[in-house]
C-alpha positions as a Markdown table, in Angstrom:
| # | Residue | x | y | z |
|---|---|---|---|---|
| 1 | Unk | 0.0 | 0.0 | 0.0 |
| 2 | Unk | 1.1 | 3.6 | -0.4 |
| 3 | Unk | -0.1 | 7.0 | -0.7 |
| 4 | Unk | -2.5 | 7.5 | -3.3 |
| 5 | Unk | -4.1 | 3.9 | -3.9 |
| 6 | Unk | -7.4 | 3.9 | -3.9 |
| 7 | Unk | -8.9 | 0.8 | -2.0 |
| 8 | Unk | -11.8 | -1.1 | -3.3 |
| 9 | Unk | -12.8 | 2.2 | -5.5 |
| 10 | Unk | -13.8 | 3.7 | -2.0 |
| 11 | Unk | -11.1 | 5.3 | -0.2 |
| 12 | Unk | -8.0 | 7.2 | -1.4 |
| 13 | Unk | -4.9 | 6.8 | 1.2 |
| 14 | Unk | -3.8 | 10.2 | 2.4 |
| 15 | Unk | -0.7 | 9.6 | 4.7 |
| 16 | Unk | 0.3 | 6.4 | 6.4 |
| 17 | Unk | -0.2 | 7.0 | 10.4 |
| 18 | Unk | 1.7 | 3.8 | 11.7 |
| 19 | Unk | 2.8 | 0.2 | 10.7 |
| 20 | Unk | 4.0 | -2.9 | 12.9 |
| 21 | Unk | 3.9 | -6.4 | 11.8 |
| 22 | Unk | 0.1 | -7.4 | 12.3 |
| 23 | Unk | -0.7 | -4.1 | 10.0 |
| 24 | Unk | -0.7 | -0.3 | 8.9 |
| 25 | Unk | -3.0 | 2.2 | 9.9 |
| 26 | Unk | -3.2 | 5.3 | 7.1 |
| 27 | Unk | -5.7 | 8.6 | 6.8 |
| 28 | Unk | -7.6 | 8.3 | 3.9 |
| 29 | Unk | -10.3 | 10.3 | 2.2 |
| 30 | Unk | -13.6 | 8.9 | 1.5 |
| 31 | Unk | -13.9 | 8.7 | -2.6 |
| 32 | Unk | -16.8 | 8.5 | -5.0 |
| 33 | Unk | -17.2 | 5.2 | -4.7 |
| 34 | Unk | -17.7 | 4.9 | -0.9 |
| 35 | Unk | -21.4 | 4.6 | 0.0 |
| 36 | Unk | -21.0 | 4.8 | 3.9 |
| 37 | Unk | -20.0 | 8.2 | 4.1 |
| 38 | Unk | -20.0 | 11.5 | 1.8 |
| 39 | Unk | -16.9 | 11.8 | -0.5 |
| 40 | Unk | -14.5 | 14.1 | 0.6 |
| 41 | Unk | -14.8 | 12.8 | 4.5 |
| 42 | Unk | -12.1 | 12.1 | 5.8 |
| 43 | Unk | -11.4 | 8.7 | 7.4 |
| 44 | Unk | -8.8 | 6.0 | 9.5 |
| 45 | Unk | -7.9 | 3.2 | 7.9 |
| 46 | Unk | -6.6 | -0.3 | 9.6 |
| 47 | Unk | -5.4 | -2.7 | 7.2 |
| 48 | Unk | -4.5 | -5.7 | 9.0 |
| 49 | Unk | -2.1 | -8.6 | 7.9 |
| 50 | Unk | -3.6 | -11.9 | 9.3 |
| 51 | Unk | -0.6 | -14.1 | 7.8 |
| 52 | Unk | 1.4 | -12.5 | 10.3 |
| 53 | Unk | -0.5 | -12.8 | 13.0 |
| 54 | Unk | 0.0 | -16.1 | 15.3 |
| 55 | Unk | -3.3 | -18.1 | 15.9 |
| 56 | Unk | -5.2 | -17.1 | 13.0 |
């Protein structure tokens, strides 16, 4: 992930907040295609990476 992708045509990363090895947590803006919330709002992200994390 990185600054500017655009995640499942809903949200647009902004700026990535933190990152450890479960996940990353990024501002984002809501885009056009986000039905949730107006476009333009902006939003927190958590991405999280399950193949790192023990147990699952």
């Amino acid at each position: 992930m990185k600054l500017g992708d655009v995640i499942g045509d809903a949200y647009v990363l902004a700026e990535r907040l933190g990152r450890n090895p479960f996940g990353q947590t990024w501002a984002a803006v809501a885009g056009d295609g986000c039905v949730r919330v107006a476009p333009g709002t902006a939003l927190v992200l958590k991405a999280i990476a399950l193949v790192e994390a023990p147990g699952w």
